[in-house]
C-alpha positions in Angstrom: 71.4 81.1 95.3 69.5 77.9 94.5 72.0 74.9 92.8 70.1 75.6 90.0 71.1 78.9 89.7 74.7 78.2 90.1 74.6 75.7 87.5 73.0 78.3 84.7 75.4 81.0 85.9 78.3 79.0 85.1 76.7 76.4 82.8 76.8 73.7 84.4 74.1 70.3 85.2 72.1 70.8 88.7 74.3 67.5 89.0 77.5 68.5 88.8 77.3 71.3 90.9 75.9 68.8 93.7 78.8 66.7 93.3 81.0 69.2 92.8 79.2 70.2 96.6 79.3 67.4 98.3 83.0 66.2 97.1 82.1 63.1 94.7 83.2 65.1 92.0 86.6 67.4 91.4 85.9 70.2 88.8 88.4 71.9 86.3 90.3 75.6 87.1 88.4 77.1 84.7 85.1 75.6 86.3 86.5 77.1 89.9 86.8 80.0 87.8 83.3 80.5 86.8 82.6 79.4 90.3 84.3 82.0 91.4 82.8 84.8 89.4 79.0 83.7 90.1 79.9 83.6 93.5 81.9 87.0 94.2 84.6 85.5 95.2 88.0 85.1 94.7 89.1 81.2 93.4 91.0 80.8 97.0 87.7 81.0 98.9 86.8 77.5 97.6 89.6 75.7 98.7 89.8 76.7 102.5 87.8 78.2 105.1 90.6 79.8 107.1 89.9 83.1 105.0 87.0 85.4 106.5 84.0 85.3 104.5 84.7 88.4 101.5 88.2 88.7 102.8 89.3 88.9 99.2 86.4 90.1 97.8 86.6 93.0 99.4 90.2 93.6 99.1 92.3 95.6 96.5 93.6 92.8 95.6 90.4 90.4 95.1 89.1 92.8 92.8 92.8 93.4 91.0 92.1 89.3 90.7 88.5 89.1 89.0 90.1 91.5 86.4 93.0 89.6 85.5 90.6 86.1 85.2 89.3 87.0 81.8 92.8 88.5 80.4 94.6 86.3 77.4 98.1 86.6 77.6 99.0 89.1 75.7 97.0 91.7 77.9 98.9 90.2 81.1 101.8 91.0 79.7 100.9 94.5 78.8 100.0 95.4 82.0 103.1 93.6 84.0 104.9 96.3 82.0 102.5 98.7 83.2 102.6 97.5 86.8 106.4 97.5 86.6 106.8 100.6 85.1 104.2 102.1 88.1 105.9 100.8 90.8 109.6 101.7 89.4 107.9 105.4 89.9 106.4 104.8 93.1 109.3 103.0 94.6 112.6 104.8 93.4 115.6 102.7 93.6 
């Protein structure tokens, strides 16, 4: 992916993202967001290279993740009931 397809997949200038690349520039959460989401990855990719390449993308939980991103608030509340009312099945006591 060129920089100039990263900047019109998360509209952006060709010259922010190659600030934003070579570190002259910090960016916003939602920006690492959209970042993010062009990219297949997870946000935490961006900030370390500890993780193996895809780690989360490949993961339950990177995918869980993407999902969640585009959620207002009253949707992640919904479904913290749902996720608590799942696990209080799955794990009894």
């Amino acid at each position: 992916m060129t920089q100039q397809d990263l900047a019109e997949a998360v509209d952006a200038s060709v010259y922010m993202i190659s600030k934003m690349e070579s570190s002259a520039s910090g960016t916003s959460f939602s920006m690492i967001e959209r970042l993010a989401r062009a990219l297949s990855l997870d946000p935490a990719e961006l900030f370390t290279a500890d993780l193996p390449a895809s780690h989360f993308q490949r993961s339950a939980y990177g995918r869980i993740t993407r999902q969640l991103v585009d959620l207002d608030e009253d949707e992640l509340e919904w479904l913290e009931g749902v996720i608590t009312a799942a696990l209080k099945v799955r794990r009894p006591g």
